[in-house]
TORLUM-394395 format. One record per residue: x, y, z of N, C-alpha, C in turn. Coordinates in steps of 0.02 Angstrom, whole numbers, padded with zeros to 5 digits, always signed. Each point is the difference from the previous one (the first is absolute). Example, Ala and Ser with C-alpha at 12.3 -4.5 7.8 and 13.67 -1.06 7.14 Angstrom:
% residues 2
+00660-00284+00390-00045+00059+00000+00045+00060+00000 -00018+00053-00036+00042+00059+00003-00039+00055+00037 
***
This chain:
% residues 131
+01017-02663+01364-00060+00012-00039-00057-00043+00027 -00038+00029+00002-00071-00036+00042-00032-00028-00058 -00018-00069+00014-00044-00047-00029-00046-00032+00010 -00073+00004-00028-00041-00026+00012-00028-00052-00064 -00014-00082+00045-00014-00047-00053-00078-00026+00025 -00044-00013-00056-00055-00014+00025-00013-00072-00040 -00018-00035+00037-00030-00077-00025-00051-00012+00043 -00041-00041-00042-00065-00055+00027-00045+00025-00018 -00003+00033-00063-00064+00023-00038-00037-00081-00052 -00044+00021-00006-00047-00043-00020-00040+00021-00019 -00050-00069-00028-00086-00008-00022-00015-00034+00073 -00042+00019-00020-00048-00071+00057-00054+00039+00005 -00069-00045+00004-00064+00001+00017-00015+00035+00053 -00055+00035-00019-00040+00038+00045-00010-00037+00071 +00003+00019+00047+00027-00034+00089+00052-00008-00003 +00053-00023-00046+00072-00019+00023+00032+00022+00062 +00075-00018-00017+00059+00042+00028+00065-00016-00027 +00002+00064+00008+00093+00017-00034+00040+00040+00079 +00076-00027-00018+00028+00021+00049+00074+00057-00041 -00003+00051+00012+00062+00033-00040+00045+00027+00037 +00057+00002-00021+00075-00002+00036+00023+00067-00035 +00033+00035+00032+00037+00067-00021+00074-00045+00021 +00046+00006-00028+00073-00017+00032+00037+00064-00012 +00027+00025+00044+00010+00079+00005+00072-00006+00009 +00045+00050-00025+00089-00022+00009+00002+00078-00016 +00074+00018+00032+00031+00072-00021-00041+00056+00045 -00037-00051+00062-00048+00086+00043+00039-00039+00090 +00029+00080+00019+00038-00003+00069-00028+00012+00036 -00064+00056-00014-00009+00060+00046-00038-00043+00060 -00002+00009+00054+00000-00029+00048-00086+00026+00026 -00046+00045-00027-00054+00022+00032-00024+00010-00075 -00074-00048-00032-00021+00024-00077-00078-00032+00010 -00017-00005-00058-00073-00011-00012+00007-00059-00068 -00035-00048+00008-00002-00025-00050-00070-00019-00033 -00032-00014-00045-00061+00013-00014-00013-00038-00089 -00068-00024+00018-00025-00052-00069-00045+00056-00047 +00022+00020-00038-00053+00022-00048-00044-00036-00077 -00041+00011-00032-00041-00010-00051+00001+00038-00044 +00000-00026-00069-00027+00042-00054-00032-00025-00053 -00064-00004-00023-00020-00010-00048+00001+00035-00072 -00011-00051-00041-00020+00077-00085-00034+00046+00040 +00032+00059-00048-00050+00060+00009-00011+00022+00063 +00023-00013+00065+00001+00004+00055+00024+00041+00042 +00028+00026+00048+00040+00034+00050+00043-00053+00035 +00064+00008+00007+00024-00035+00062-00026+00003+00062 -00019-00045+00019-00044-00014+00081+00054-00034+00036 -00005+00033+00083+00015-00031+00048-00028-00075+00043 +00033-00041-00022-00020-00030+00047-00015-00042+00093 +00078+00001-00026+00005-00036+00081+00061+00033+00014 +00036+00021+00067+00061+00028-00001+00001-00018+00100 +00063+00003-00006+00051-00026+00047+00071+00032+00046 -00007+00040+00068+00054+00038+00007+00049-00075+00011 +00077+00039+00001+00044-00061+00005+00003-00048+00062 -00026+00043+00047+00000-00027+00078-00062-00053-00006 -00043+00026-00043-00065-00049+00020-00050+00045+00045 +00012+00060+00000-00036+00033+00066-00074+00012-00035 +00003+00020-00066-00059+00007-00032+00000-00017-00060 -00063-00008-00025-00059-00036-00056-00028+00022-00032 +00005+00024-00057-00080+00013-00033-00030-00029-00058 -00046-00001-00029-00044-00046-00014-00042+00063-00055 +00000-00012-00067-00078+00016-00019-00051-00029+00006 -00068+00061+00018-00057-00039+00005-00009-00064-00047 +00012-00003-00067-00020-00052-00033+00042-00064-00004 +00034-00004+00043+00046-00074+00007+00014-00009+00110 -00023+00049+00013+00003-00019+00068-00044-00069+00020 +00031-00022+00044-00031-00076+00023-00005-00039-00053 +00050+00017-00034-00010-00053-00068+00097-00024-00018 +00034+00057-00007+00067+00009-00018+00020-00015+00070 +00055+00012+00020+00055+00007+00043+00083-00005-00026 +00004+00054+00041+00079+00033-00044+00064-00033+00077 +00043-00019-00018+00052-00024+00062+00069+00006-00022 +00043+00021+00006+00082-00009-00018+00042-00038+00055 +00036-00033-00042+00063-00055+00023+00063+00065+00012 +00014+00043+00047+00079+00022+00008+00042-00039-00022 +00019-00044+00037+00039-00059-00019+00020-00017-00068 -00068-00013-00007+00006-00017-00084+00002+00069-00059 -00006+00053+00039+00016+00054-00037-00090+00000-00061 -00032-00020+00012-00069-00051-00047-00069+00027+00052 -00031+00059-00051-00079+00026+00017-00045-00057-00019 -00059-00004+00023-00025-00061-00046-00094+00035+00016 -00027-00022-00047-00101+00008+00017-00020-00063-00025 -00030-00014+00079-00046-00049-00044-00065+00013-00013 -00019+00000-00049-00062-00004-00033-00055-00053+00002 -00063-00002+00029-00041-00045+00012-00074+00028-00033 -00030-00053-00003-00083+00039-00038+00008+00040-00033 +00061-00011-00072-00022+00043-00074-00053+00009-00016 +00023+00054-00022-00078+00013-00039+00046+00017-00086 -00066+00021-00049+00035+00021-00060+00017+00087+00019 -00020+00024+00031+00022+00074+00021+00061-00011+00041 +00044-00028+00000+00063-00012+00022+00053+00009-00044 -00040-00025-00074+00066-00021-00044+00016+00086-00017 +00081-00012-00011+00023+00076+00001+00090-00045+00015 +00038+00032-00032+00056+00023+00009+00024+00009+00075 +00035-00066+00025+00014+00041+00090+00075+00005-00011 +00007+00056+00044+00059+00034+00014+00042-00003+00078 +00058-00019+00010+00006+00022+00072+00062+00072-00011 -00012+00042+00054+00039+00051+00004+00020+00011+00055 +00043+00048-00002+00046+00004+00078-00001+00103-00006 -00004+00024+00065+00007+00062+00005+00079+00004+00024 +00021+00092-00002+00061-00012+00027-00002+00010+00067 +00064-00015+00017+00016-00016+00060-00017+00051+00061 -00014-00012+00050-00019+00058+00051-00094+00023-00010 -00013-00037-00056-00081+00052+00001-00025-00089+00028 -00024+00042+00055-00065-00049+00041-00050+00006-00013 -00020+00065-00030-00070+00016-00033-00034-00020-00069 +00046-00023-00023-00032-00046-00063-00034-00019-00012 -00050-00028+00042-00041-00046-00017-00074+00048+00011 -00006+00045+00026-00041+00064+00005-00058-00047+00037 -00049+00038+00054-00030+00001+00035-00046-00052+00002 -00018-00020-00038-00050-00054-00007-00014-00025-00088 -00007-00071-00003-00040-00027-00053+00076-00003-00048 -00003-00023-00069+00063-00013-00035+00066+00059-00001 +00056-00038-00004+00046+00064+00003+00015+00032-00066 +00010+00065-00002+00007+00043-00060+00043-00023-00052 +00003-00013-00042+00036+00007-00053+00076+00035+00012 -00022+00074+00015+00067+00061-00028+00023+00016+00071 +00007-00069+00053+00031+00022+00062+00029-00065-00023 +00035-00036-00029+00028-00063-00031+00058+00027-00053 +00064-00016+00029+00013+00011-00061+00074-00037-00063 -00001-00080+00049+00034-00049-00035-00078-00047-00019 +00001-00013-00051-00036-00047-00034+00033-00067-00039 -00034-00050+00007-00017-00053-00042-00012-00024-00075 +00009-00025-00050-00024+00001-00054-00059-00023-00007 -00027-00068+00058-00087+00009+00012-00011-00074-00037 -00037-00035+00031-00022-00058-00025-00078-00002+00007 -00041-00023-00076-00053-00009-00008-00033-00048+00048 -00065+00031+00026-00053-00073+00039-00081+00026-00053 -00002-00068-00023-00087+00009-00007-00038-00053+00045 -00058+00038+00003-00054-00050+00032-00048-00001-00043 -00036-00061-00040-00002-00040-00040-00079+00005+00033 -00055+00019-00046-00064-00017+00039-00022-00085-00066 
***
């Protein structure tokens, strides 16, 4: 059974940084996508940052690029984003998710990865940024 754990949510002040950890257990598949999403009240699930397993590719939404950076530990089986220059449009519910196995396309063409190409999830740990 595939598991996803999310820690290193927080407060902290507008500029901060938070660093969040997915610790992922119960996933084999040898070729996947892994990927940070957001959700605020009232909101849509947003893509944020996402990750093929090799490392071959990246993506980034416009509104946390050059700001976030998404990296996974294999080893440690552990996705992680770090988060730099909060803002209060950050705070939201983050999520990490995993697609299944074999889809390289997950993370779709450019800018955050989709939502409904994901489809082990996280229970999601809160970040606010605090103006």
């Amino acid at each position: 059974q595939v598991q996803l754990v999310e820690s290193g949510g927080g407060s902290v002040q507008s500029g901060g940084s938070l660093r969040l950890s997915c610790a992922v257990s119960g996933y084999t598949y040898s070729r996947y996508c892994m990927a940070w999403f957001r959700q605020a009240p009232g909101k849509e699930r947003e893509g944020v940052a996402g990750i093929v397993s090799d490392g071959s590719s990246i993506r980034y939404a416009d509104s946390v690029k050059d700001r976030f950076t998404i990296s996974q530990d294999n080893a440690k089986n552990t996705l992680y984003l770090q988060m730099n220059s909060l803002k209060p449009e950050d705070t939201a519910k983050y999520y990490c998710g995993a697609s299944d196995g074999g889809n390289w396309d997950a993370l779709g063409p450019r800018g955050g990865p989709p939502p409904g190409s994901f489809r082990y999830w996280g229970q999601g740990t809160q970040v606010t940024g605090s103006s």
